[in-house]
C-alpha positions in Angstrom: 0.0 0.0 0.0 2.7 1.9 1.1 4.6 1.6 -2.5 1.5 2.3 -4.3 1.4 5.8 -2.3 4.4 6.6 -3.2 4.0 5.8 -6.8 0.9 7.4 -6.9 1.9 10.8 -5.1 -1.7 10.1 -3.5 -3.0 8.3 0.2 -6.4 7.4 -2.4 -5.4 4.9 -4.5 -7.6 2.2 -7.0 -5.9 -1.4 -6.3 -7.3 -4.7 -6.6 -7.3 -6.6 -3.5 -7.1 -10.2 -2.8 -9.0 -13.3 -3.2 -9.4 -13.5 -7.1 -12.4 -13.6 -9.3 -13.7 -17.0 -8.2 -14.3 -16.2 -4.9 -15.1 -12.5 -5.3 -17.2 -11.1 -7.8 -14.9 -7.8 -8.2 -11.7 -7.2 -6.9 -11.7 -3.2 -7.3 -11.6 -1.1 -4.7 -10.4 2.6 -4.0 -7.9 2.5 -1.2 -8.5 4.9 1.8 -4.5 5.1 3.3 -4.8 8.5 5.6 -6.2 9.7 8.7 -8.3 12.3 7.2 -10.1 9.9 4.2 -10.2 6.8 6.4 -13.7 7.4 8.6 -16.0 7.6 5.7 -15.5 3.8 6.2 -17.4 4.5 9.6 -20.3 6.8 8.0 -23.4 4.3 7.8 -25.0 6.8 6.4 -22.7 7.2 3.0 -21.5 3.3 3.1 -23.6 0.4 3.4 -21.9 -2.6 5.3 -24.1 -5.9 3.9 -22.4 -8.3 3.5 -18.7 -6.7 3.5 -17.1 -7.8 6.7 -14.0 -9.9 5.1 -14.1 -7.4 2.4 -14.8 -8.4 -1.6 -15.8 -11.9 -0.8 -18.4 -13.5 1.8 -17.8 -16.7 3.2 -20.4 -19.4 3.0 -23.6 -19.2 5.5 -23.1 -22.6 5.7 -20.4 -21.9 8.0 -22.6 -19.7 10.3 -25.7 -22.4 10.8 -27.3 -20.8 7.7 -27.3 -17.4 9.2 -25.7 -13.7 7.9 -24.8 -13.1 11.3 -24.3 -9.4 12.8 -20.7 -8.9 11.4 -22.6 -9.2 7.7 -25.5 -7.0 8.8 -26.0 -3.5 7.4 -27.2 -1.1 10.7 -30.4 -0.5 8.5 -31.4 -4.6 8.8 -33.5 -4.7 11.8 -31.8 -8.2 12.9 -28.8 -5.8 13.0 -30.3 -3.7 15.9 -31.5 -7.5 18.0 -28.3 -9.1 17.5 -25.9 -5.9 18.8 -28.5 -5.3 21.3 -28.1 -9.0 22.5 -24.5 -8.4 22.6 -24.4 -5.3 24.6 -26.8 -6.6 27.2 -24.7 -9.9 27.7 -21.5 -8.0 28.3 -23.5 -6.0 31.0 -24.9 -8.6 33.0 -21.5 -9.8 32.3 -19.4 -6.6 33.5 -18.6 -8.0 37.3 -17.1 -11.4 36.0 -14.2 -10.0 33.6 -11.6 -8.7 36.0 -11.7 -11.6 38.7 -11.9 -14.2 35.7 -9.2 -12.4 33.5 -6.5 -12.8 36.6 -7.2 -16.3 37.7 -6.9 -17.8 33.9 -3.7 -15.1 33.1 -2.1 -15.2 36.6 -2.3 -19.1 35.7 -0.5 -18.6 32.3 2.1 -16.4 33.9 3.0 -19.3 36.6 3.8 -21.7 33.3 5.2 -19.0 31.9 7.4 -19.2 34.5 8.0 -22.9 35.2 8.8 -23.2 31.0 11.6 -20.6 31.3 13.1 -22.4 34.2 13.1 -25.6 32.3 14.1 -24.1 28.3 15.0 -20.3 29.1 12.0 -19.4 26.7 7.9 -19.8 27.1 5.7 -19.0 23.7 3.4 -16.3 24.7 1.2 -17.2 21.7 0.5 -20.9 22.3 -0.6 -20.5 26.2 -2.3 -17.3 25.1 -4.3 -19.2 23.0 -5.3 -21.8 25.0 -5.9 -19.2 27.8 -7.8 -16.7 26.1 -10.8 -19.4 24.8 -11.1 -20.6 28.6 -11.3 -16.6 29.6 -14.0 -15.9 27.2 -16.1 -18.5 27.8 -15.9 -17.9 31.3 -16.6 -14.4 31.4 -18.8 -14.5 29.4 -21.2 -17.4 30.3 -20.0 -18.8 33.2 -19.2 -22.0 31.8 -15.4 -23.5 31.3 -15.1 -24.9 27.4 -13.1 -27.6 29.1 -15.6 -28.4 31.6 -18.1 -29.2 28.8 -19.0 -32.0 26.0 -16.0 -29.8 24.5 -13.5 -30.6 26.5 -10.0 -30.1 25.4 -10.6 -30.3 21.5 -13.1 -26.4 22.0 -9.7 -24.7 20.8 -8.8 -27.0 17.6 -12.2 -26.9 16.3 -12.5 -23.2 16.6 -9.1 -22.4 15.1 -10.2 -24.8 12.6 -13.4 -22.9 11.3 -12.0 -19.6 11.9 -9.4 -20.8 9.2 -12.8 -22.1 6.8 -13.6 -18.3 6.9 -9.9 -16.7 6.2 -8.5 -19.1 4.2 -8.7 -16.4 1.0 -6.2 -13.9 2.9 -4.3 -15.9 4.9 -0.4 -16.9 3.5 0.7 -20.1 5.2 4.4 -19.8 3.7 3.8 -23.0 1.7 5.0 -22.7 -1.7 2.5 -20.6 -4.5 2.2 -23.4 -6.4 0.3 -25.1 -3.5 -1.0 -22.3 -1.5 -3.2 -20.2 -4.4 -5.2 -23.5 -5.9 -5.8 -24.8 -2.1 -6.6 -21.5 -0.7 -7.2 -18.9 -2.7 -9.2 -19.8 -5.6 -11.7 -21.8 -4.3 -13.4 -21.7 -1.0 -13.1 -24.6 1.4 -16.0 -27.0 1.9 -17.9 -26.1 4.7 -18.8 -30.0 5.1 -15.1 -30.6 6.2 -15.8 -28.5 9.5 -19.2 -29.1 10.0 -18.4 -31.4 12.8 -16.7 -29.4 14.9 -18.8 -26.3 13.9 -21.8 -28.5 15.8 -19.8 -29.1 18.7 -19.3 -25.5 19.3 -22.5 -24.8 18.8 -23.7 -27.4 21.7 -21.4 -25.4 24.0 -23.1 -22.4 23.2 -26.5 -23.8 23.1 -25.8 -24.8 26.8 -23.3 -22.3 28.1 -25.4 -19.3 27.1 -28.8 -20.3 28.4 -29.7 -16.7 30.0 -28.2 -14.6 27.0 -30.6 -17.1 24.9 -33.4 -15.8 27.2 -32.9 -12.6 26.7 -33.0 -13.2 22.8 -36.0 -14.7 22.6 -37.1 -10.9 24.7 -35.6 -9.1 22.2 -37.8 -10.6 19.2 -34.5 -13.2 18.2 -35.4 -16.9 17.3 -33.5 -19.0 19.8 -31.0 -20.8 17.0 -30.4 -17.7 15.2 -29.2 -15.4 18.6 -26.6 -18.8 19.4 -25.1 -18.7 16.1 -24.5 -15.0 16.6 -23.6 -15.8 19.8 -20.8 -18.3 18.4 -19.7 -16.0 15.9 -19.2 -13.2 18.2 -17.5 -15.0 21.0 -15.4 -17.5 18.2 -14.4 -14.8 15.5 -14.8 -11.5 17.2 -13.7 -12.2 20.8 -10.9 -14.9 20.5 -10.2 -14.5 17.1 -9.6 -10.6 18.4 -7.6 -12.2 21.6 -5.4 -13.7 19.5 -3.8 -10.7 17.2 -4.4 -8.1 20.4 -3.0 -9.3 23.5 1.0 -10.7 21.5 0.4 -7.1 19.9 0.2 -5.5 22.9 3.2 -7.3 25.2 5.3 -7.1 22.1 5.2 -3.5 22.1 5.3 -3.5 25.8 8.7 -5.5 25.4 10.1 -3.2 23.3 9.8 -0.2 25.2 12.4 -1.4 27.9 13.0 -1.5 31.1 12.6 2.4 32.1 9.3 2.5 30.7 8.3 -0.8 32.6 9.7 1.0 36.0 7.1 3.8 34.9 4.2 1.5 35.0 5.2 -0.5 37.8 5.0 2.8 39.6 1.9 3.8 38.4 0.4 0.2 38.6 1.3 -0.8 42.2 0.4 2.8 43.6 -3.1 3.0 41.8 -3.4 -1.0 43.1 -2.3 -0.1 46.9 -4.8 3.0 46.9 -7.8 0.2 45.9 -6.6 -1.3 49.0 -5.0 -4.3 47.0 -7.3 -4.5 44.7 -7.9 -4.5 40.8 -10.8 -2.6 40.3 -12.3 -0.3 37.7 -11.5 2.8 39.9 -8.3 1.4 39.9 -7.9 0.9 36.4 -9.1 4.4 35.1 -6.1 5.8 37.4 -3.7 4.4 35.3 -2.9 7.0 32.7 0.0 5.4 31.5 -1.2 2.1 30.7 -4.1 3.1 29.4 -2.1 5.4 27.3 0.4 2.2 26.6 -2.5 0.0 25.5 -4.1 2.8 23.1 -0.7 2.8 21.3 0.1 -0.8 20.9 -4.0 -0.8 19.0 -2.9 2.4 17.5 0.6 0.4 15.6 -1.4 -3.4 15.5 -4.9 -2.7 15.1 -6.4 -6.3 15.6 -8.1 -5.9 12.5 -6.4 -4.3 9.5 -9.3 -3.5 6.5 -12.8 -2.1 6.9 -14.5 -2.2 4.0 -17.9 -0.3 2.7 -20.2 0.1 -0.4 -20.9 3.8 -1.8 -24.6 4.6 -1.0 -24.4 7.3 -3.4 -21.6 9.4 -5.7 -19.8 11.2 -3.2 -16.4 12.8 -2.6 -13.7 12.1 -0.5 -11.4 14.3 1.0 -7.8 13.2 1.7 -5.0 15.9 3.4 -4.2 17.3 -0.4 -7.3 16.4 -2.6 -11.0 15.4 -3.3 -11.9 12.2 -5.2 -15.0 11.4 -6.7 -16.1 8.1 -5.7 -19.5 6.5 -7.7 -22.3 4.9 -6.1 -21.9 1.0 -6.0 -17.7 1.2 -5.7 -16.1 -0.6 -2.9 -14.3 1.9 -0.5 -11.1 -0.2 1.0 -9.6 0.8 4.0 -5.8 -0.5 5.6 -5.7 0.7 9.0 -2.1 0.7 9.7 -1.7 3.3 6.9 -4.4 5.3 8.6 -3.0 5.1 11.8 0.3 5.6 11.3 -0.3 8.8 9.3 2.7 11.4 9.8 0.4 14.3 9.5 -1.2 13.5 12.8 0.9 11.7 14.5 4.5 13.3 13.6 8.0 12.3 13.4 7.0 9.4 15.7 4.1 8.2 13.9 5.4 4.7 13.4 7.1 4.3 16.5 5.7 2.9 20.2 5.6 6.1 22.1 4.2 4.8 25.6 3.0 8.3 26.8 1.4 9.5 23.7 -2.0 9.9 25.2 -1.4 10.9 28.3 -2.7 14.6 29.1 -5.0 17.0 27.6 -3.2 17.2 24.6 -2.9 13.1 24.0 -6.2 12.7 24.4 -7.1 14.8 21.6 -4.7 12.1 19.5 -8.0 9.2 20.2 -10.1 10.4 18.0 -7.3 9.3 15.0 -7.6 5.7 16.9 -9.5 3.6 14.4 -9.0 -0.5 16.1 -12.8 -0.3 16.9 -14.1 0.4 13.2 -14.8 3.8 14.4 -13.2 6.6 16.6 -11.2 5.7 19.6 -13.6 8.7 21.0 -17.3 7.3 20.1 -19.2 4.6 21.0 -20.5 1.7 19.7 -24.7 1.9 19.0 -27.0 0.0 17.4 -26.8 2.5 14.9 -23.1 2.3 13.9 -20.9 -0.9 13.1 -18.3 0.1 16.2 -17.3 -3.1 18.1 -19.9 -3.7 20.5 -16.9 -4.7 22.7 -15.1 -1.9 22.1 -14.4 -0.9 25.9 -14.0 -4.4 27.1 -11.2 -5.1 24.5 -9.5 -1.9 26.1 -10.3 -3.0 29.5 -8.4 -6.5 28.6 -5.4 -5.3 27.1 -5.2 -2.6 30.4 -5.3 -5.9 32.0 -2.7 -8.0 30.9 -0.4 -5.1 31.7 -1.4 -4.5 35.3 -1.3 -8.4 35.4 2.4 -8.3 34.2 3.9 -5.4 36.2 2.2 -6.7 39.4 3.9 -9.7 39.0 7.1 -8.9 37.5 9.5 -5.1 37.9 10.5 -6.0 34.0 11.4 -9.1 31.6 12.6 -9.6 28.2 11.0 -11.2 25.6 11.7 -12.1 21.6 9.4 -10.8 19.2 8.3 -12.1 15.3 5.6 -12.9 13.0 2.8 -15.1 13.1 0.1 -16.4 11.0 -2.4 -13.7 12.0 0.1 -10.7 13.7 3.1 -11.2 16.4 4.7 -13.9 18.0 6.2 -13.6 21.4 8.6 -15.4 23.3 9.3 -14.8 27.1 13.1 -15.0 27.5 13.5 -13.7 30.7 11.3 -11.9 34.2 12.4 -10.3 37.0 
């Protein structure tokens, strides 16, 4: 994206994007690479969003119990309004569980990270992370341990497993072309090769989630259609978010070194001791720093990179130096990163991890160039918009995994690469 900029002399750019044409119908799209054109990805009311959430191809319903579930929905579907209203309500009658559930499954992970680095000097963040972060959801969210159902230890192989059914046409495995674009990028995957374990999911959910289901049927949902939703939103959204955010985030935090961890161990244990030993919310929203740390890492590794959207209408689109004209029916392409990382906001530093950046009056007014959420770090998710309805609990997690660290730990080390969907991390060292 970057190159095409640059050849281009322009952040609005017309590229084709991958898969091909026999899983997407048209490959066009007019790039949106700055901080100023970007939101009109976020404008319901000049994009539509049906149908669009992994861009110029859809995977198969099949996949999703026969459903288009909320991620596919246009805010102007009524079963877009249901569903997101299901999902806020469940996340607040949810709201006392996450921070006593969140440190009893990650304080666990930190003890093996522990005992593995006594043992091979290194611990993969990414495999216990994994692992962890499925157990956390569920539990949060409904009470109920995957491993303590039907599930048992196979919840996390079947749900990497579909997740894979429904990425497959952007993912690079680093097998050789020859293999990798006729297995998975020119034809989708057969949705009859995961059924199986898409079922057993779905038992988990049909159990675990018996009061969200509940409140479904109140909201006018048929009971089937709310639990797929239910699936997709916890499977893809939650864990498959978990996944990318949380190596993101300690990978930055690694990098910044040991006089920046001394800073939030300060800040950390003080705003802890003042909560009389407690992590609470009062506690959390005391901690400028991490807050400000967490809002930088999503800032550089946005969980997801593209938002995509549909021209309602012709319309122009302002970048920093021009207006395009865009016609009704194009595809409007956005890469986050580019967005995010735009030097005419964020300066010299704009692609660098600057810990501080939103702390204070003046770093605050940075958030509203925060896009992670598919909207402004500074709205809100609605019914109305297509903002992550988890917006502040994603924030709230990634707060926690750094108070969980610098409780525990005064600083550590850690090796940091690439992984299938983001970062891989490697503990080398705590202290």
């Amino acid at each position: 994206f970057e190159s095409r900029v640059e050849k281009y002399g322009s952040t609005v750019v017309r590229i084709n994007v991958p898969p091909g044409p026999f899983m997407a119908r048209d490959p066009r799209v007019v790039a949106v690479l700055d901080a100023k054109s970007f939101p009109v990805l976020f404008d319901v009311d000049k994009v539509e969003k049906k149908n669009l959430f992994t861009g110029t191809y859809m995977p198969s319903t099949s996949l999703t119990g026969g459903f288009r579930v909320c991620s596919y929905l246009d805010p102007s579907e009524p079963t877009h309004t249901k569903v997101k209203q299901l999902l806020f309500s469940l996340l607040a009658s949810r709201k006392d569980a996450f921070i006593p559930a969140f440190r009893s499954h990650f304080s666990s992970l930190l003890a093996t990270v522990e005992s593995q680095l006594v043992l091979s000097k290194k611990s993969n963040f990414n495999t216990l992370n994994d692992a962890t972060s499925f157990e956390f959801i569920g539990d949060a969210y409904f009470g109920v341990l995957p491993s303590a159902s039907d599930l048992g230890t196979t919840g996390l192989t079947k749900a990497a497993k579909w997740l894979i059914f429904q990425l497959h046409p952007l993912v690079t495995l680093g097998l050789p072309m020859i293999l990798e674009e006729p297995l998975l990028h020119t034809v989708h995957l057969p949705p009859i090769l995961v059924s199986g374990d898409y079922k057993a999911l779905y038992k988990y959910f049909y159990a675990a989630a018996t009061k969200a289901l509940d409140t479904a049927e109140g909201l006018g949902l048929k009971r089937d259609e709310a639990c797929h939703n239910l699936l997709f939103a916890t499977v893809f959204n939650s864990y498959g978010g978990l996944k990318v955010l949380l190596p993101g985030i300690l990978a930055r935090i690694a990098g910044a070194g040991e006089k920046f961890h001394q800073k939030l161990v300060a800040e950390i244990r003080a705003a802890v001791a003042d909560a009389g030993g407690k992590v609470t919310i009062e506690a959390l929203e005391k901690m400028e720093l991490t807050k400000s740390a967490v809002w930088e890492a999503l800032r550089l590794d946005p969980p997801v990179k593209f938002q995509y959207g549909r021209a309602k209408a012709d319309m122009n689109i302002e970048s920093h130096d021009a207006v395009f004209a865009v016609k009704k029916g194009e595809m409007l392409f956005g890469y986050q990163p580019c967005a995010t990382r735009d030097p005419r906001v964020f300066g010299s530093t704009a692609r660098e991890f600057v810990g501080d950046r939103f702390v204070g009056e003046e770093g605050r007014k940075l958030l509203q160039y925060v896009y992670w959420s598919n909207g402004r770090e500074t709205e809100s998710p609605s019914v109305d918009n297509k903002q992550c309805p988890g917006k502040n609990l994603v924030v709230l997690v990634g707060r926690l995994l750094v108070v969980e660290l610098f409780l525990r730990y005064d600083t550590f080390t850690a090796d940091v690469g690439v992984d299938l969907l983001g970062t891989k991390v490697e503990f080398t060292g705590v202290t």
